[in-house]
The first five atom37 places (N, CA, C, CB, O) and aatype in JSON, in Angstrom:
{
  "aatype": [20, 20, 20, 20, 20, 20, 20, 20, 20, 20, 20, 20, 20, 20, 20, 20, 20, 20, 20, 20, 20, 20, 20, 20, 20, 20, 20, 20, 20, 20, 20, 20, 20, 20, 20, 20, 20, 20, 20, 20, 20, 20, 20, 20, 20, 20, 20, 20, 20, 20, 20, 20, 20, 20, 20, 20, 20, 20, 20, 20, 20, 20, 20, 20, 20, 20, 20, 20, 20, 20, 20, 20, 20, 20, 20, 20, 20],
  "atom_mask": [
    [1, 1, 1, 1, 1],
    [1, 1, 1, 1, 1],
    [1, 1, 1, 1, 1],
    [1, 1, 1, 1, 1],
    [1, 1, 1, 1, 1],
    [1, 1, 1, 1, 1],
    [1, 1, 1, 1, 1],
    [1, 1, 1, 1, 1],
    [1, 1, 1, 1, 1],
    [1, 1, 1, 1, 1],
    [1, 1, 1, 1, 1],
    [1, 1, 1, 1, 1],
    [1, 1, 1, 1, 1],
    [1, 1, 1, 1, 1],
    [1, 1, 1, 1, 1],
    [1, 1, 1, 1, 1],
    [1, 1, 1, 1, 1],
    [1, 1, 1, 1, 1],
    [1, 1, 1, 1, 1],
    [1, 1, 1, 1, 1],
    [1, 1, 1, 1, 1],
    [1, 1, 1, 1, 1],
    [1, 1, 1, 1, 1],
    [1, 1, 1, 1, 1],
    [1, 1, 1, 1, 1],
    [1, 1, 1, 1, 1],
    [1, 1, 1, 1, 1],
    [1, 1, 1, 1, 1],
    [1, 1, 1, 1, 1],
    [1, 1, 1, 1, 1],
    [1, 1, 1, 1, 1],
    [1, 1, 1, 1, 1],
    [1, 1, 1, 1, 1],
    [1, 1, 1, 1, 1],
    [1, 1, 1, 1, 1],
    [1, 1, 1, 1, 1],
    [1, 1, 1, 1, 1],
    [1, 1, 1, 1, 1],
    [1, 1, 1, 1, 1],
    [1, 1, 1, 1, 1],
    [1, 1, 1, 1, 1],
    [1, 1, 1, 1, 1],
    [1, 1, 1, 1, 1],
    [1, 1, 1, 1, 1],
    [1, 1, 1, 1, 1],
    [1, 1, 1, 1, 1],
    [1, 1, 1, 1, 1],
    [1, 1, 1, 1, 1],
    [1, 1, 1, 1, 1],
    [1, 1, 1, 1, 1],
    [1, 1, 1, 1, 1],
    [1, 1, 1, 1, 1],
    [1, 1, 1, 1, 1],
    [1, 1, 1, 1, 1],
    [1, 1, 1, 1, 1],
    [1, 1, 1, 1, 1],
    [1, 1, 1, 1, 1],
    [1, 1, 1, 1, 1],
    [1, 1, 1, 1, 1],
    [1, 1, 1, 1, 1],
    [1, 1, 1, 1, 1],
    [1, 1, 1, 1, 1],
    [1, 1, 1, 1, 1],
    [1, 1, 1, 1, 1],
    [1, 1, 1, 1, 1],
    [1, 1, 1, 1, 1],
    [1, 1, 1, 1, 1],
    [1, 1, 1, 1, 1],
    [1, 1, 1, 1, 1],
    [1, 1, 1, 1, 1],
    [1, 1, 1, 1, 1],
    [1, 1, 1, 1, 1],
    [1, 1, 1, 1, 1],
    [1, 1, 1, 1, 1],
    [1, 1, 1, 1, 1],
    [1, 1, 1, 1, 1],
    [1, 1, 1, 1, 1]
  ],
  "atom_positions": [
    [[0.83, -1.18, 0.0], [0.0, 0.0, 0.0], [0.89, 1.25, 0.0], [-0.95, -0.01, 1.21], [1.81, 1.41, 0.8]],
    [[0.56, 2.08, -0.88], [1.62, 3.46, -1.19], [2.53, 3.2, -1.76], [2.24, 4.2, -0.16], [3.44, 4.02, -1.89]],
    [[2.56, 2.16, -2.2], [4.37, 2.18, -3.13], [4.08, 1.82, -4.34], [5.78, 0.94, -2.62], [5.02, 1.62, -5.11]],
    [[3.11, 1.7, -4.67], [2.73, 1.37, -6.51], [1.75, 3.26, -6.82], [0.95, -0.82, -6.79], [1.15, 4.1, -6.14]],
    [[2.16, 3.05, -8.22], [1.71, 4.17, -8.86], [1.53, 3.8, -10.97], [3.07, 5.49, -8.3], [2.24, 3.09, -11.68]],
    [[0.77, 4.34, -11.21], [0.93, 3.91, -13.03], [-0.7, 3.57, -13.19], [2.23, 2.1, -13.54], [-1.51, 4.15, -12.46]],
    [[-1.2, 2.45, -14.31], [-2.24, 2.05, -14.46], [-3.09, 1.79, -13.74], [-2.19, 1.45, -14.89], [-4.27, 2.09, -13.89]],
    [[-2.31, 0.8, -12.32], [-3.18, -0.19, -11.58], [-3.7, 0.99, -10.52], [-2.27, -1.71, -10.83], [-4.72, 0.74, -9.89]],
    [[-3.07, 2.2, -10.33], [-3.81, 3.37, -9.76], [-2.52, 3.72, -9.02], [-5.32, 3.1, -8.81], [-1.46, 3.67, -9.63]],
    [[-2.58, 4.09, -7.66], [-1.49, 4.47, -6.38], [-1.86, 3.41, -4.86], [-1.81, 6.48, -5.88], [-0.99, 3.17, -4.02]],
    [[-3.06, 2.99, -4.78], [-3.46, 1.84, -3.8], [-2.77, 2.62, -2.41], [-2.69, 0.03, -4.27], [-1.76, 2.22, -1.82]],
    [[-3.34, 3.51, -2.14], [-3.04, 4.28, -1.03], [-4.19, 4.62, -0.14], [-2.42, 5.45, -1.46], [-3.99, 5.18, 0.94]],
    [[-5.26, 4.35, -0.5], [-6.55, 4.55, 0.32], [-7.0, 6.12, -0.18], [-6.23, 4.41, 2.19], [-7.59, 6.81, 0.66]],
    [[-6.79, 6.57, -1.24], [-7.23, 8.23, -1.59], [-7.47, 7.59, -2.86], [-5.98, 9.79, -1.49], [-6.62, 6.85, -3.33]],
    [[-8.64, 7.83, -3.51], [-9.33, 7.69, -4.79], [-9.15, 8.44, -5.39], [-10.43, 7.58, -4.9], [-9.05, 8.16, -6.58]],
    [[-8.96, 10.24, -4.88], [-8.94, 11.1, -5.69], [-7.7, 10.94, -6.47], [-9.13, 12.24, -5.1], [-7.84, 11.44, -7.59]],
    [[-6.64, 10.48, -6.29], [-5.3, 10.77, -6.91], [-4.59, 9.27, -7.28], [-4.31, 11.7, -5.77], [-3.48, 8.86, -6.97]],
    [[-5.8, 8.53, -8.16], [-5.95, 6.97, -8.93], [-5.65, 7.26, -10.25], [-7.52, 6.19, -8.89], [-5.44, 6.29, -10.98]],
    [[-5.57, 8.64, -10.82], [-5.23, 8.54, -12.0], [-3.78, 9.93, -12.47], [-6.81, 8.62, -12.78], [-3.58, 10.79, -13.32]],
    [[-3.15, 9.4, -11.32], [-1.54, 10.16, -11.1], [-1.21, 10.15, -12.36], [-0.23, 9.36, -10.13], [-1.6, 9.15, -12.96]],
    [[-0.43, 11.16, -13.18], [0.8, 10.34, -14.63], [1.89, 10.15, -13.9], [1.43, 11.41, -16.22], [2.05, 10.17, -12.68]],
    [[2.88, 9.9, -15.12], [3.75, 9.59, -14.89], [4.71, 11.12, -13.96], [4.12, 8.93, -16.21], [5.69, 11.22, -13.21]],
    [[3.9, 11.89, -14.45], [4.4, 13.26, -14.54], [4.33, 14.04, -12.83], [3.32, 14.11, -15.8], [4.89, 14.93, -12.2]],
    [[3.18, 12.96, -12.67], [3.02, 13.39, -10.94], [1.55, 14.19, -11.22], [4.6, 14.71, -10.11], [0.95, 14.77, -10.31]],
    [[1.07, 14.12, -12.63], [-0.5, 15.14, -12.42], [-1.43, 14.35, -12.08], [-1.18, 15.95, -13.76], [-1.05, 13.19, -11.9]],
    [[-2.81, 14.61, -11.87], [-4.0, 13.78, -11.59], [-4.75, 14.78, -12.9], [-4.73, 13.8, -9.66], [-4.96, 15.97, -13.14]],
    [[-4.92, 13.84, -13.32], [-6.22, 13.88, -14.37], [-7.46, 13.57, -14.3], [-6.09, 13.26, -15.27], [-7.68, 12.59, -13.59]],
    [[-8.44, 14.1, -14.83], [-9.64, 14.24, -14.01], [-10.46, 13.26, -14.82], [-10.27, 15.81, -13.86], [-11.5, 12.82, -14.32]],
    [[-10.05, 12.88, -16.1], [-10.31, 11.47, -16.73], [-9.9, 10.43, -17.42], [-10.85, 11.5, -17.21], [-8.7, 10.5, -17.69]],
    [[-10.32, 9.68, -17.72], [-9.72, 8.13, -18.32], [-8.97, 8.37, -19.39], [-10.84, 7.01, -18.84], [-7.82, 7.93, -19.38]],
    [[-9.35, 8.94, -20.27], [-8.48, 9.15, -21.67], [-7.11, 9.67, -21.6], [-9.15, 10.13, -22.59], [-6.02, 9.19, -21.91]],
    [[-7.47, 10.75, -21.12], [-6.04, 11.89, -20.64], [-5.21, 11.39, -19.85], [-6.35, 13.24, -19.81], [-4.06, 11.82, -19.91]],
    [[-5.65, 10.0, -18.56], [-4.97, 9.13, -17.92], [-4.32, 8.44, -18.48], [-5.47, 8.55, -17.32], [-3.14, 8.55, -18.13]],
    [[-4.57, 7.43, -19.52], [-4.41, 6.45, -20.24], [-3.96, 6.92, -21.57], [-5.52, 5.7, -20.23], [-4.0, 6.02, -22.41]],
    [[-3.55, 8.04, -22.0], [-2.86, 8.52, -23.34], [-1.48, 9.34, -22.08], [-4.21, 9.95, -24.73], [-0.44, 9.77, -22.59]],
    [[-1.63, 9.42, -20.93], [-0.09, 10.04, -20.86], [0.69, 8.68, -20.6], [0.21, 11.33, -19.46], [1.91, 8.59, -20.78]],
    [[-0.03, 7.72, -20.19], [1.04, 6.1, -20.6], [1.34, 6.16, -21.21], [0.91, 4.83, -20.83], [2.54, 5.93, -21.07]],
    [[0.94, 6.52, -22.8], [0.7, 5.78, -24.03], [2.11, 6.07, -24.51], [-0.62, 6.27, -25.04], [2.6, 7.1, -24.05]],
    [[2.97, 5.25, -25.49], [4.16, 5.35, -26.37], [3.64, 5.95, -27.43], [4.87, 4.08, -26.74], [2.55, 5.85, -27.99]],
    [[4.92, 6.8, -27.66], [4.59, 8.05, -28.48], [4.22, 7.33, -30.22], [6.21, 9.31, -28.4], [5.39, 7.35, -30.6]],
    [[3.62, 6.89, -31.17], [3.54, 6.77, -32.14], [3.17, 4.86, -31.6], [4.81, 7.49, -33.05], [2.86, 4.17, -32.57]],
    [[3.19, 4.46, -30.87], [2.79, 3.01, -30.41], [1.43, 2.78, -30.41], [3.23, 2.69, -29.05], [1.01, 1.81, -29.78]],
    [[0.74, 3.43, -30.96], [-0.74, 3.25, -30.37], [-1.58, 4.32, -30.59], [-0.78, 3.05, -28.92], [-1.08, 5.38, -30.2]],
    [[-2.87, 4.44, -31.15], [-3.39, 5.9, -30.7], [-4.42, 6.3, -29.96], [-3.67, 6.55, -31.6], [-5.41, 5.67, -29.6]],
    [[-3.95, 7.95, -29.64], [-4.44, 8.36, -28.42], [-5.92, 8.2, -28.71], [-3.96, 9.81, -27.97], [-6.43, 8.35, -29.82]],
    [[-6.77, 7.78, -27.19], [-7.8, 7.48, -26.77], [-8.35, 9.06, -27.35], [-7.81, 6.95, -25.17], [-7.64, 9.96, -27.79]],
    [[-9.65, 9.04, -27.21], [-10.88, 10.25, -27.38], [-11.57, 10.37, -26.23], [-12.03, 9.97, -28.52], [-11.65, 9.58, -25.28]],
    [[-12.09, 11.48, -26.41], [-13.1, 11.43, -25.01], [-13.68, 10.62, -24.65], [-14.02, 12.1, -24.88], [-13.54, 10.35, -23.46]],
    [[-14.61, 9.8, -25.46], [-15.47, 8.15, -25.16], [-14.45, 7.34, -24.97], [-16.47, 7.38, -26.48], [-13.52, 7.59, -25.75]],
    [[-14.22, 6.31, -24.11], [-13.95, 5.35, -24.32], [-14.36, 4.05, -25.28], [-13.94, 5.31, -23.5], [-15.23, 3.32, -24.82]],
    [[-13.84, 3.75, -26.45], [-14.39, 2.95, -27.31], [-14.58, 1.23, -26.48], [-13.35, 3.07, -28.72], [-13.77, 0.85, -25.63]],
    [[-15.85, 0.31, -26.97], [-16.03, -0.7, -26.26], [-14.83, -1.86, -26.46], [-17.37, -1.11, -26.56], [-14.74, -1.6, -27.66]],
    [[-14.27, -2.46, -26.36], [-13.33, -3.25, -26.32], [-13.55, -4.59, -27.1], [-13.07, -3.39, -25.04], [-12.7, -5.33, -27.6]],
    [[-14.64, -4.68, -27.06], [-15.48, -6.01, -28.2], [-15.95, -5.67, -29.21], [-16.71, -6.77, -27.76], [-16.52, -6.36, -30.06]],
    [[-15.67, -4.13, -29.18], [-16.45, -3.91, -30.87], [-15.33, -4.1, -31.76], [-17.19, -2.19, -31.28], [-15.68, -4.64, -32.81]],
    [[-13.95, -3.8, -31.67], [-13.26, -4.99, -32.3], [-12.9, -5.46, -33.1], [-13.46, -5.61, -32.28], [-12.32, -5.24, -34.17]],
    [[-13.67, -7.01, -31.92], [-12.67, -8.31, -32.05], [-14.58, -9.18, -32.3], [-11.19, -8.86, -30.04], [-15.23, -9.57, -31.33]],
    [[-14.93, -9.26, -33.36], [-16.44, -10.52, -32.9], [-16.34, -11.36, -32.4], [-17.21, -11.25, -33.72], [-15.38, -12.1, -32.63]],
    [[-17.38, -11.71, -31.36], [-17.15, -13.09, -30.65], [-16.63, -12.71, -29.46], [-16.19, -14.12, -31.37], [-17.25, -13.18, -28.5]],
    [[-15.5, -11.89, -29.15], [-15.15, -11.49, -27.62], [-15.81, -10.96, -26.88], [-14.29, -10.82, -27.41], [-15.32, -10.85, -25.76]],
    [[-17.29, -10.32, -27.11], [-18.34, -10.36, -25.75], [-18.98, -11.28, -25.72], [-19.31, -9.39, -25.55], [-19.73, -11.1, -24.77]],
    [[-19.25, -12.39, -26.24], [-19.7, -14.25, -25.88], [-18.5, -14.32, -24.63], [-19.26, -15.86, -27.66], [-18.74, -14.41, -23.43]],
    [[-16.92, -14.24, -25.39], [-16.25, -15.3, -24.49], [-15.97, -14.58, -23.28], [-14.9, -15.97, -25.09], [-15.86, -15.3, -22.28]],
    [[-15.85, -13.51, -23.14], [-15.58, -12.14, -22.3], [-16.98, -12.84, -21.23], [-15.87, -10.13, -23.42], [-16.79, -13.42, -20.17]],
    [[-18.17, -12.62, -21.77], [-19.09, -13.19, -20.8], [-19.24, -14.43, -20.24], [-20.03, -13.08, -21.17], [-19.9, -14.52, -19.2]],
    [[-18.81, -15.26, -20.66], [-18.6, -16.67, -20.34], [-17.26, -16.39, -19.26], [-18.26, -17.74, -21.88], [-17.53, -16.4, -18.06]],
    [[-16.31, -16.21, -19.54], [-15.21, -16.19, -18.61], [-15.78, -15.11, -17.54], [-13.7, -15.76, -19.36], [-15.15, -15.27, -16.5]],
    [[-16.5, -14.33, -17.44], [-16.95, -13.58, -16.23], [-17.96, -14.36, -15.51], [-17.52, -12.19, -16.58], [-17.95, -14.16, -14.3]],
    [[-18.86, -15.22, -15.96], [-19.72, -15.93, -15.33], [-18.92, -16.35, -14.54], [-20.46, -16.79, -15.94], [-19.07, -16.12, -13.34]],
    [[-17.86, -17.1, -15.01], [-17.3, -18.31, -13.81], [-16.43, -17.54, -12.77], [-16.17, -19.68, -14.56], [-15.8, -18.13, -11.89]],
    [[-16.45, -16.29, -12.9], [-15.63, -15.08, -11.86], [-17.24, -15.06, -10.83], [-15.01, -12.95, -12.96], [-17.26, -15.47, -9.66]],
    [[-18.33, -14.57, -11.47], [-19.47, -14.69, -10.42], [-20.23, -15.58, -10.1], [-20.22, -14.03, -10.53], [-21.11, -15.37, -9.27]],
    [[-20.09, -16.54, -10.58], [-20.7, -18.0, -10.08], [-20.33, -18.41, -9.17], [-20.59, -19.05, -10.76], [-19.27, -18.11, -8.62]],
    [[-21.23, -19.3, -8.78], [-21.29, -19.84, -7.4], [-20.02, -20.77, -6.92], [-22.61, -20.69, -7.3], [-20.06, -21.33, -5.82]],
    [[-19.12, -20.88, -7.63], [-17.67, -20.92, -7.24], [-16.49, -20.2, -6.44], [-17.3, -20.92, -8.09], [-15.5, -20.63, -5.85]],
    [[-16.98, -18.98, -6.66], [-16.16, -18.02, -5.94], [-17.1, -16.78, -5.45], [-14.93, -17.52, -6.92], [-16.87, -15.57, -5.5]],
    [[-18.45, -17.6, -4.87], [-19.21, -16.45, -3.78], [-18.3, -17.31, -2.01], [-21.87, -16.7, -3.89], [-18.53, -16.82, -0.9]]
  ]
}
């Protein structure tokens, strides 16, 4: 607790300051969070929406849902 910082957030018990950069700023949303990770010409920068993650790839919200069932099924209540 307090010694991680980057994607997975800062895990310090303060929510407000989960989306630190690298830079030491807090950004007030996901995109602007997740494009000051980003490698420069590696990828491109996010937009204001977040685009859905299965629109895609077809077929990965079947298996996406199937593999989450067995996260909330009665296996691991």
């Amino acid at each position: 607790s307090g010694q991680v910082r980057g994607l997975c957030g800062t895990f310090n018990g303060d929510q407000r300051d989960e989306f630190t950069t690298p830079e030491g700023d807090v950004e007030p949303g996901v995109a602007a969070f997740a494009n000051a990770f980003r490698a420069a010409g590696a990828c491109p920068a996010l937009g204001p929406s977040i685009p859905d993650p299965c629109d895609g790839f077809p077929g990965s919200r079947e298996r996406a849902e199937a593999a989450c069932a067995v996260l909330v099924g009665p296996a691991f209540q």
